[in-house]
ROLUM-643393 format. One record per atom (N, C-alpha, C): residue in three letters; x, y, z. Coordinates in steps of 0.05 Angstrom, whole numbers, plus 5000, padded with zeros to 4 digits. Layout:
<rs>
ALAXYZ
...
</rs>
This chain:
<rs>
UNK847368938100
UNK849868808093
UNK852168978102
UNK854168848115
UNK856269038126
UNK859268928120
UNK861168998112
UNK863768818120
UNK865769058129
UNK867868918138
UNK870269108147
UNK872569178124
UNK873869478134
UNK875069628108
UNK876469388093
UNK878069198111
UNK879769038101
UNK878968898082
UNK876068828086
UNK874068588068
UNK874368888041
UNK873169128042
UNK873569248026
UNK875169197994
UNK878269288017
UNK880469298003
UNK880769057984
UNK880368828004
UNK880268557982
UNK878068587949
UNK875768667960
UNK873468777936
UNK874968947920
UNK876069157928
UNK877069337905
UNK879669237885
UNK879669117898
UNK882368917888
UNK881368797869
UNK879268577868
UNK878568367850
UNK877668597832
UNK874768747841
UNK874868947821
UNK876369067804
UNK879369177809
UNK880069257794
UNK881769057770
UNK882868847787
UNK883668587765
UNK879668577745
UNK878468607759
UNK875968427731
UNK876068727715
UNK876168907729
UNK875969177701
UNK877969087682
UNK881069077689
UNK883169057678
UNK881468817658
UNK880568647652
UNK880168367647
UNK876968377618
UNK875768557630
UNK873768657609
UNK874068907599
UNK872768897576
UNK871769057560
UNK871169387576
UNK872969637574
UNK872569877592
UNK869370037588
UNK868770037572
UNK865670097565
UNK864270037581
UNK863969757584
UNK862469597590
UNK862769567623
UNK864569507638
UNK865769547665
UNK867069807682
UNK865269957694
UNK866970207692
UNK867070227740
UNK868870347744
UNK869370337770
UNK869470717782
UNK869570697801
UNK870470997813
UNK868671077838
UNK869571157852
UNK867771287882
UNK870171627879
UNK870071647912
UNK870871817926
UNK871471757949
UNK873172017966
UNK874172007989
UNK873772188010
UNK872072258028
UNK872172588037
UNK873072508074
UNK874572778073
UNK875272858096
UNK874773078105
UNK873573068131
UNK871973368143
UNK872373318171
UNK873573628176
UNK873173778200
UNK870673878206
UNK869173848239
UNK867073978239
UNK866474088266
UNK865974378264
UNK865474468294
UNK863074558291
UNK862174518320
UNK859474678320
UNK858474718354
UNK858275008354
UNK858075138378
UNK855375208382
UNK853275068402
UNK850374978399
UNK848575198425
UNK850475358426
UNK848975648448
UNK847975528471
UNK845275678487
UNK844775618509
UNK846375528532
UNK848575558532
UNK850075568550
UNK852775158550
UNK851475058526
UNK851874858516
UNK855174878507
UNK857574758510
UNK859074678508
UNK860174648485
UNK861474738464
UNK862274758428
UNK864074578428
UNK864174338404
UNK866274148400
UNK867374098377
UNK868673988371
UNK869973938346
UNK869773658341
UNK870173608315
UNK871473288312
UNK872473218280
UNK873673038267
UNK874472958248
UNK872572688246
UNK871172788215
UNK869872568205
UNK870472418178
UNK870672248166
UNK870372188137
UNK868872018124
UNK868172008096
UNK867071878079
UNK868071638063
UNK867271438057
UNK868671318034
UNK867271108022
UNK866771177990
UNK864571137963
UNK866170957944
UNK865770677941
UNK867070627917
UNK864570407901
UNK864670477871
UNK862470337859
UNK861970197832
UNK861870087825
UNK861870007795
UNK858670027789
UNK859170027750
UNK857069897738
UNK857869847715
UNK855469547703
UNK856669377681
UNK854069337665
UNK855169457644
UNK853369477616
UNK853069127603
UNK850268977612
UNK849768807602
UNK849368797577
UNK847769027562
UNK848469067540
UNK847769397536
UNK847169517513
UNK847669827512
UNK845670027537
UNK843769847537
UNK840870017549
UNK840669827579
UNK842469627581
UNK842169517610
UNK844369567625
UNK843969637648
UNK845569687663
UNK845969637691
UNK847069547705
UNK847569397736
UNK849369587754
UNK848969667772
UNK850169877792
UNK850869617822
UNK852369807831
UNK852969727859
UNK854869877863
UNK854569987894
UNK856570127906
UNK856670097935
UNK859470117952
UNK859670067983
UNK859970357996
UNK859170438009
UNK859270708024
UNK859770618055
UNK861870818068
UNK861570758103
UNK859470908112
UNK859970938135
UNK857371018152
UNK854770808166
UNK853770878186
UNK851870698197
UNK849270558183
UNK848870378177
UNK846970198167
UNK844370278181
UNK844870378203
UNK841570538213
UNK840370828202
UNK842570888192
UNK842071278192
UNK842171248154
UNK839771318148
UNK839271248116
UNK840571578106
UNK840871728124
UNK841572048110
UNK844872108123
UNK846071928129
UNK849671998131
UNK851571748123
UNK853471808108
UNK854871548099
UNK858171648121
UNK857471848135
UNK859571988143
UNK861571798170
UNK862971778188
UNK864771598204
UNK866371798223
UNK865371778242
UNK867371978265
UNK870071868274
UNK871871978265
UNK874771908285
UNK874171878308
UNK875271638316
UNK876471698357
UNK874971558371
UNK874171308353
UNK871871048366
UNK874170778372
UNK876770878386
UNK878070758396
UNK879270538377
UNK879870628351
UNK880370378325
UNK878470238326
UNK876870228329
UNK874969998318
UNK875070098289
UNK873969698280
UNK874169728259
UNK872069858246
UNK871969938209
UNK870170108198
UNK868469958189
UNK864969998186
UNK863469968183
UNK862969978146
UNK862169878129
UNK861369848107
UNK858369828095
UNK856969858085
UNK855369758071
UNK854569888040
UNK853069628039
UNK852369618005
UNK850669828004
UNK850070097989
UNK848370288002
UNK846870347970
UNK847870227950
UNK846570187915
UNK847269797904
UNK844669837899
UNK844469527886
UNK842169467866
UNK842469567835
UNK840169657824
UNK841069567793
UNK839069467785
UNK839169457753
UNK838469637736
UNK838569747718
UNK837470037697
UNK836469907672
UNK834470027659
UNK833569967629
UNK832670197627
UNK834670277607
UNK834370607597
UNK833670547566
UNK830770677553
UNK830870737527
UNK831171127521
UNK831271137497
UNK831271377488
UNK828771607501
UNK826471457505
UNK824071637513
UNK823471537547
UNK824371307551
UNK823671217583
UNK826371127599
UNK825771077622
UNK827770837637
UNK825970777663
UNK827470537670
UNK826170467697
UNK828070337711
UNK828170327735
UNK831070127747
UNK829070107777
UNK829969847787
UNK829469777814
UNK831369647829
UNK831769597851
UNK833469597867
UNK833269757897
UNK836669887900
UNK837570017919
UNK838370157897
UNK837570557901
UNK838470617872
UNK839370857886
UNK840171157869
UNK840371347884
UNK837471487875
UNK837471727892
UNK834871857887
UNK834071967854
UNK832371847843
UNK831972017816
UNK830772267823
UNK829572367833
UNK828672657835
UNK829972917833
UNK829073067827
UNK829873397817
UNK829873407850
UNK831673507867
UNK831073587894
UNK833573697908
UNK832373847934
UNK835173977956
UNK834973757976
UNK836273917995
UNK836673848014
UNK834473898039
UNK832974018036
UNK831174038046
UNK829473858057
UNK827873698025
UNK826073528035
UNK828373168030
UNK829673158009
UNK831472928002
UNK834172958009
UNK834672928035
UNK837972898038
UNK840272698013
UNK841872868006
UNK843772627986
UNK844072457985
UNK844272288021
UNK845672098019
UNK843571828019
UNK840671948023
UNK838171788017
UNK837571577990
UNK839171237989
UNK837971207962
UNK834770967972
UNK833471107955
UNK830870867972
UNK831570637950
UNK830270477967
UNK829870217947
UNK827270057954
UNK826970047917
UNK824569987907
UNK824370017874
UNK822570167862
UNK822870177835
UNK821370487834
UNK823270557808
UNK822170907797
UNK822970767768
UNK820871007750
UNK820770997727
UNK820871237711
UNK822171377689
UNK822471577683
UNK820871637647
UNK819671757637
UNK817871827618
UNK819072157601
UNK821072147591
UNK821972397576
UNK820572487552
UNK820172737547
UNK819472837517
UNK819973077521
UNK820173157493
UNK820673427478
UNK824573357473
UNK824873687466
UNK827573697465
UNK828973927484
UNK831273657498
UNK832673797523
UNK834674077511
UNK835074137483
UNK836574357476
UNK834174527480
UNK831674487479
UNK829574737475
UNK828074747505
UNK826074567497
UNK824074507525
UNK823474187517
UNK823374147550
UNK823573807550
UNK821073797579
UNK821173607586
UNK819273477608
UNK819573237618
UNK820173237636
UNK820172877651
UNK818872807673
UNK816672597674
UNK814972477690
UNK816572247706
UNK817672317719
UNK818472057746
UNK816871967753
UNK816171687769
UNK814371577783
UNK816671457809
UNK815671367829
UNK817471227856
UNK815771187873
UNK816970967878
UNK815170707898
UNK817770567916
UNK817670657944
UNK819670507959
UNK818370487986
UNK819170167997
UNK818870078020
UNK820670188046
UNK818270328064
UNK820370478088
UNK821370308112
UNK818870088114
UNK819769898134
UNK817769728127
UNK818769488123
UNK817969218120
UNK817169028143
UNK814269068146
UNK812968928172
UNK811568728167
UNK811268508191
UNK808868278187
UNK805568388181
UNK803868288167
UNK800768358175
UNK801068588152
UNK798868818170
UNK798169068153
UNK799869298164
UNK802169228179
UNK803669488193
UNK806969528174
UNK806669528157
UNK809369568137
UNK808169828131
UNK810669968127
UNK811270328115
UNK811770348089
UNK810570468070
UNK811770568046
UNK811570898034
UNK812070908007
UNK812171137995
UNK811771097970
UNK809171237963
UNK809171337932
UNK808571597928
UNK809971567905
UNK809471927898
UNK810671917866
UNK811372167867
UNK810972307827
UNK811972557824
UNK814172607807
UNK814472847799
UNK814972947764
UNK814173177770
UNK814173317737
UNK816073537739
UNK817173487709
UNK819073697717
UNK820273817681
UNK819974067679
UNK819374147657
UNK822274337655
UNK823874297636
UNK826174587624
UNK826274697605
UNK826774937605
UNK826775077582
UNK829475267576
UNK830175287553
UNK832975427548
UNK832775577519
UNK832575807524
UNK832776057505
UNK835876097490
UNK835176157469
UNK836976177451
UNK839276257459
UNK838876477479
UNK841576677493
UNK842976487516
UNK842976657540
UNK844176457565
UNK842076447583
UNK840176387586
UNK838076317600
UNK837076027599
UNK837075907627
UNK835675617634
UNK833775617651
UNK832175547646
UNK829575487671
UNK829075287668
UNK828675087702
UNK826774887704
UNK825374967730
UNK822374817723
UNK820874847750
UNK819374547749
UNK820074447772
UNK818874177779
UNK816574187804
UNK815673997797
UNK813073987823
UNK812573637833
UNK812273597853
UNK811673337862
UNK810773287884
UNK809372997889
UNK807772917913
UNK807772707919
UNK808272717948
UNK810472447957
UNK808872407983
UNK806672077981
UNK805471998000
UNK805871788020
UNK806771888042
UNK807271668057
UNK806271508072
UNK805671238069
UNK803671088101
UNK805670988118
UNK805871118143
UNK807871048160
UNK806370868178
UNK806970598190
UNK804270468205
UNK805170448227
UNK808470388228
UNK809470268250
UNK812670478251
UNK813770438287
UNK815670618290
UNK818270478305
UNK817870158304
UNK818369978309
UNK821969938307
UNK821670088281
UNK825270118273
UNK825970318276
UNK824470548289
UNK825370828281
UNK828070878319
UNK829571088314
UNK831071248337
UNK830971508335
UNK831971628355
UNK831271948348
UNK832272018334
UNK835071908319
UNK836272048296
UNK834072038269
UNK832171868271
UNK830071888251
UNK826972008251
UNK826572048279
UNK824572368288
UNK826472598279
UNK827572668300
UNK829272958293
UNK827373098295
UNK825373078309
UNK823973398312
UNK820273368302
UNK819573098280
UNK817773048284
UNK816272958302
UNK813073128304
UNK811373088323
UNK810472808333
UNK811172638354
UNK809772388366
UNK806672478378
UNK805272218378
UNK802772148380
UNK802972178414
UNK802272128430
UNK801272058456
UNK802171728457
UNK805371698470
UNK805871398486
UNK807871388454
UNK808671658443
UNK810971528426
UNK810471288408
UNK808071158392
UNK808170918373
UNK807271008343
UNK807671298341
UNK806371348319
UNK806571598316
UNK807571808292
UNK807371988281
UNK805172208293
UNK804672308308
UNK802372558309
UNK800372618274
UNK802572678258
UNK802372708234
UNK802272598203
UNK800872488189
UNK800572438163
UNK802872558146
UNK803572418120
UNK805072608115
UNK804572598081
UNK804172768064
UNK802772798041
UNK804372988027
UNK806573028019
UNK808673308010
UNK808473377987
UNK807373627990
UNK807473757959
UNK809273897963
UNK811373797943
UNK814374067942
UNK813974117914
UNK814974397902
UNK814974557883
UNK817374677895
UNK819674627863
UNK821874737854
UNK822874897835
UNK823675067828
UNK825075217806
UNK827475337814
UNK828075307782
UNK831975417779
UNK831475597759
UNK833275717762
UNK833975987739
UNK837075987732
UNK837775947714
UNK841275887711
UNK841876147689
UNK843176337692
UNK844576537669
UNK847176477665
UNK848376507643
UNK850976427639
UNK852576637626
UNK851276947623
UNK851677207607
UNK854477307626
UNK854877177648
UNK858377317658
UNK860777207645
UNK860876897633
UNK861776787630
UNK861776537626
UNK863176347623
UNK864276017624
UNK864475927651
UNK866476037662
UNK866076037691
UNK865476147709
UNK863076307706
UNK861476487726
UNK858276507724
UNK858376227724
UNK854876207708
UNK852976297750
UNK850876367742
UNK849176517765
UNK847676307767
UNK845576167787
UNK844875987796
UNK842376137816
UNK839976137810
UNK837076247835
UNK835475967832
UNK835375897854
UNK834175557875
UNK831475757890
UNK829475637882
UNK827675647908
UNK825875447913
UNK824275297935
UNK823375077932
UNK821075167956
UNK817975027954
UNK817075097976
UNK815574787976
UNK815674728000
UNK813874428007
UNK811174538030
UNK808774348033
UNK807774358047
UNK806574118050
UNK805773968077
UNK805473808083
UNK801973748094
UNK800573658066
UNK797473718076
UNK796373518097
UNK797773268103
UNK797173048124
UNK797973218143
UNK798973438163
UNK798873538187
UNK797473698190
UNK796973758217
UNK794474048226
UNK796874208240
UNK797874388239
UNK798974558244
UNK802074688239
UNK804174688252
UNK805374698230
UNK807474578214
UNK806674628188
UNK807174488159
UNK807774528138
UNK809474708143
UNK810274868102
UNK813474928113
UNK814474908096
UNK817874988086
UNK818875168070
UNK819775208071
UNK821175388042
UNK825075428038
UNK825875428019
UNK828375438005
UNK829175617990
UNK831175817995
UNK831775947971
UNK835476087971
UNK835875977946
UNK839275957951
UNK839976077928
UNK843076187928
UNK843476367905
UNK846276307900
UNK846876167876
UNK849976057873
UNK850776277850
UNK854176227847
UNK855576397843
UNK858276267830
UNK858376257799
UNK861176077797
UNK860475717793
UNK862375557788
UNK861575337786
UNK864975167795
UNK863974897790
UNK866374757812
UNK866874447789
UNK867074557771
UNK867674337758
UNK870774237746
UNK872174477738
UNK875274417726
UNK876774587743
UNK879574567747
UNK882074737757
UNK881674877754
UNK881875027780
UNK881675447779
UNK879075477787
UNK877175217789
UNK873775457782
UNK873475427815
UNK871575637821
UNK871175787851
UNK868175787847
UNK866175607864
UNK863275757870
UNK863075927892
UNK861376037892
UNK860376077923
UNK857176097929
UNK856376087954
UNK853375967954
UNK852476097979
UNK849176287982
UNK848276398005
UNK845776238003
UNK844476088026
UNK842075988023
UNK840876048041
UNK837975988051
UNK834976038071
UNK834075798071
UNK833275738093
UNK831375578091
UNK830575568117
UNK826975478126
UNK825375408141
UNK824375248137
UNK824575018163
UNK822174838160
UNK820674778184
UNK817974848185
UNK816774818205
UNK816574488213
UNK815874478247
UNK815574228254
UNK814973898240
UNK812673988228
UNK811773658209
UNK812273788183
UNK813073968164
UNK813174048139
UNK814173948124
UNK816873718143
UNK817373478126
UNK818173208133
UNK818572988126
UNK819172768149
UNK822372778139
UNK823172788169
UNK825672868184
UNK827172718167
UNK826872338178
UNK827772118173
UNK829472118147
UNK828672308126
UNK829572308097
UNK830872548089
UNK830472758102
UNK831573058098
UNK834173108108
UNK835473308105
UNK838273308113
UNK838573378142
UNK841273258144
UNK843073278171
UNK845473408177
UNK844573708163
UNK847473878157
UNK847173988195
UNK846173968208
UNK845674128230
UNK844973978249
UNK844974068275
UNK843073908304
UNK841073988298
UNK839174108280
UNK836174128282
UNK835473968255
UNK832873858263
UNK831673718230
UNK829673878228
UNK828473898244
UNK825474048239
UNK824974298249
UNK822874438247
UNK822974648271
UNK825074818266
UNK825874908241
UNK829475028250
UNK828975238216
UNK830175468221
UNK831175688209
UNK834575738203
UNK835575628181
UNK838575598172
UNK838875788147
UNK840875918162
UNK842976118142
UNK845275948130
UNK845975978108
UNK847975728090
UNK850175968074
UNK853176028082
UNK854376078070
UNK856375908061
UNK857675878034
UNK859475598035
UNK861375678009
UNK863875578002
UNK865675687981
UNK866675407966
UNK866875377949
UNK867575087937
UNK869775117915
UNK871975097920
UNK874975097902
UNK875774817890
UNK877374797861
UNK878074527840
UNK880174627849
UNK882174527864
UNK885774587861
UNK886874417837
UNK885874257835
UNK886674007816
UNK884273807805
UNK885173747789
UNK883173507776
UNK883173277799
UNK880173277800
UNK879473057816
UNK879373037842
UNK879973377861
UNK879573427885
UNK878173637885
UNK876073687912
UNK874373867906
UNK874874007946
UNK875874287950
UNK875574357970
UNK873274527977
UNK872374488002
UNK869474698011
UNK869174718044
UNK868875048046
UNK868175068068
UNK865775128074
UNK863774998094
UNK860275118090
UNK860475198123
UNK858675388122
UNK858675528152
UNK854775598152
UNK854475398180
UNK851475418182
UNK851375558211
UNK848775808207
UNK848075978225
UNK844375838226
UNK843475758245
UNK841375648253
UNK840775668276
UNK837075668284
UNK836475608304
UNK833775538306
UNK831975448327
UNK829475368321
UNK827275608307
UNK825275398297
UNK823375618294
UNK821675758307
UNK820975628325
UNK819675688346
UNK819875648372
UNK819475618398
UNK819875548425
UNK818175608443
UNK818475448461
UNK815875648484
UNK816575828490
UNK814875968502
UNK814576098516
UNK817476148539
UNK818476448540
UNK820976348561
UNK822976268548
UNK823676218527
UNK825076028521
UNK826276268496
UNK829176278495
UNK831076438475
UNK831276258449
UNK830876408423
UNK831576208397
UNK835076388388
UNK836876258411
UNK838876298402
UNK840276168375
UNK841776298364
UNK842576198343
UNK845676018349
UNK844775768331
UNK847175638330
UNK848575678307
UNK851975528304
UNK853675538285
UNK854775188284
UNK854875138254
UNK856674978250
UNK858575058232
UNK861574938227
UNK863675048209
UNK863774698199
UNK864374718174
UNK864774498158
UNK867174468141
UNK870074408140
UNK870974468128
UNK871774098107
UNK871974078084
UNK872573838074
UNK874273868047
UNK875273638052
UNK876873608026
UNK876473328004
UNK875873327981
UNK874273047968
UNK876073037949
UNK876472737948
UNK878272637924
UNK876872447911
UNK875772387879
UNK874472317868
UNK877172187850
UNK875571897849
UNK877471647821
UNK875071517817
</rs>
């Protein structure tokens, strides 16, 4: 589903007359706005460019009654590329592209929930193996116990359709994650999650290279080389002993992918600094990460860089509140493949990211 900004504007409009019109509880509205500069100078003797891109998120949801709940939200960006909602300046005014990118109902109790639809991702996850802007649609179900001030546990389940084919050649995904926290009396948080996410890919029918990125093809291009079966394991460590606003943040995540024969494992590990939630507060963030060739399917993982797969990324990035409800950040990525033939230099590339986000 797609319409133009203009069709937009009209939507936000009625929207905001029906908020005005109901009950505020019950009807609630708000997206975002982002604007980013982005360079990136790609070595080998390759040519460095710039360009101006932006975002734009606007969404409601309406409490049918306390535990039901209805979502929908419009995001820009291309209707083909499931991992960027993002829009390049300088496509000669044409007009902007829209779509409906959440369309999901919720039934939340105290110990469960389940919602199906177009939803956003329920999973504990980076960027690694689940890019942000990924919401699948289908149905997940959530299973909580214990207590979240002490130690808690939550069993996700997710089931989404990747491509919808005639016969026996349709794509899907199921999988499962657990994910357990714990919080000590003092300033100490830990969670460590684990999950396994199976995919039957049959057909490649809808796929473009923006959705390989680096995964292995079969012989004549109609099929994956690779299976794809992902066991990712995550843990956080959160201290808060500097302060209110200087809480410490250790990320590490490792996936491996047992549907491939060769190589197939990843790893993550990032170290934040500070937090980005009210006026004045400053993070800052150093991350790692590798992912070998099939270690994850591309199609769903992030697109901070020209490499999906195959690629070794250094992540420095600074995140400033000037004001309520804008959030500035600059991320600077140092990358390059993981491997290459023979002959062949693993020069390192750079991207500079600079953005500015306004949230209502």
């Amino acid at each position: 589903m797609s319409i133009t900004l203009s069709a937009l504007a009209l939507l936000a409009t009625g929207l905001t007359v029906a908020s005005q019109a109901q009950d505020p509880p019950k009807l609630r509205f708000g997206g975002d706005f982002r604007l980013r500069y982005e360079h990136t100078s790609e070595g080998n003797g390759a040519p460095s460019f710039g360009k101006e891109v932006f975002r734009f998120r606007a969404g409601l949801s309406y409490a049918l009654r306390e535990d039901v709940i209805a979502r929908a939200r419009l995001a820009t960006g291309s209707q083909e590329d499931p991992n960027s909602t993002d829009i390049t300046l300088g496509d000669f005014f044409d007009d902007l592209v829209v779509s409906l990118d959440v369309a999901s109902i919720e039934l939340t109790r105290k110990h469960w929930s389940v919602v199906g639809g177009k939803f956003v991702n329920p999973l504990v996850s980076t960027e690694l193996v689940w890019d942000g802007d990924v919401n699948p649609s289908g149905v997940a179900g959530k299973v909580m116990v214990g207590n979240p001030s002490r130690v808690a546990a939550t069993l996700t389940g997710l089931y989404f359709m990747v491509d919808a084919q005639p016969g026996d050649t349709s794509s899907d995904m199921g999988g499962g994650q657990i994910s357990v926290t714990g919080s000590t009396a003092g300033k100490w948080r830990m969670t460590a999650s684990a999950g396994y996410y199976d995919y039957q890919i049959r057909s490649l029918v809808q796929t473009d290279a923006g959705d390989i990125r680096g995964n292995r093809l079969a012989p004549g291009g109609g099929r994956y080389l690779s299976d794809f079966d992902l066991m990712d394991l995550l843990g956080t460590i959160d201290y808060s002993g500097f302060g209110e606003r200087f809480p410490v943040r250790l990320l590490g995540e490792y996936v491996h992918n047992s549907g491939a024969n060769g190589p197939n494992t990843g790893w993550e590990a990032d170290l934040y600094i500070g937090r980005s939630q009210k006026t004045g507060d400053v993070r800052f963030r150093y991350g790692y990460a590798l992912a070998e060739t099939d270690a994850i399917l591309a199609a769903y993982a992030h697109d901070n860089t020209s490499l999906g797969t195959n690629s070794e990324t250094h992540t420095l990035s600074v995140d400033a509140v000037p004001m309520t409800g804008m959030l500035l950040n600059a991320t600077f990525y140092v990358y390059r493949p993981h491997e290459v033939p023979v002959g062949v230099a693993r020069e390192f590339q750079n991207r500079l990211r600079l953005n500015a986000t306004v949230s209502f």
